[in-house]
N, C-alpha and C positions, 0 to 999 in steps of 0.2 A: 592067361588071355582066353577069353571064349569067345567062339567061333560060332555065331548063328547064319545057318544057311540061307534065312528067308530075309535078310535084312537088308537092305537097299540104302543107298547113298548116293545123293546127288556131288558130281563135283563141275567142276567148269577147269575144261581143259581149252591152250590155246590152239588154234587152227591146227597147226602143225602135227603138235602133239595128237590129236583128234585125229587127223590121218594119214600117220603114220598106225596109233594103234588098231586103227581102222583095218589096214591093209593087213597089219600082220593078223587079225582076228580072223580075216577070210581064209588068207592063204594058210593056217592052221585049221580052219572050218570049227573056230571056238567062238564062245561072245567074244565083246567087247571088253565085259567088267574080268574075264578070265583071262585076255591077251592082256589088260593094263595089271591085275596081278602077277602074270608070269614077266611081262616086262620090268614088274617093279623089284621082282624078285630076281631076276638075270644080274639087274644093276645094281641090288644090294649084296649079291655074292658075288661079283665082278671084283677081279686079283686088285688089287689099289698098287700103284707104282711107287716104286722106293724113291723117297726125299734124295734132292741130287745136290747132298752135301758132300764138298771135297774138304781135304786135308793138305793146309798150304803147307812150305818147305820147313815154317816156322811153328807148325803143330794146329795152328788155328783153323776152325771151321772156316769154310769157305761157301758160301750158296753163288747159284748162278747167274747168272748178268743176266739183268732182264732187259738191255739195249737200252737205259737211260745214264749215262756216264754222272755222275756226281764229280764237281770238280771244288778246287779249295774257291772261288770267286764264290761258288752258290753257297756254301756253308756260312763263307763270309761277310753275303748278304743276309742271310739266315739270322744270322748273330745279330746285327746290325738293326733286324727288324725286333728283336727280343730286349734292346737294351734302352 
């Protein structure tokens, strides 16, 4: 990768994003274009959380409820609509 220090790039951020990095720019007393590098750099070396897969009685992965219950009606309307 090369690195040119003079090179400029427009991007279009939304409102938010804009001042949020805004704010962190001052309150560092850095640019903009240097607080949205160190931001984007914070977030790309940010720890990533381990997958929250359990291990049922019967050995099988398990992933977590996501609060929509799946019951045998919906499957077997499911079916229903495929055949």
């Amino acid at each position: 990768m090369v690195h040119n220090p003079c090179m400029r790039t427009t991007i279009t951020l939304d409102d938010d994003a804009y001042d949020f990095a805004s704010i962190y720019a001052r309150a560092k007393n850095i640019t903009l274009g240097a607080a949205i590098s160190k931001l984007i750099r914070m977030a790309e070396s940010a720890p990533q959380p381990a997958p929250d897969i359990r291990q049922s009685a019967n050995g099988l992965a398990c992933f977590p409820p996501t609060g929509i219950v799946l019951t045998s009606q919906m499957v077997k309307e499911a079916e229903c609509e495929f055949e």
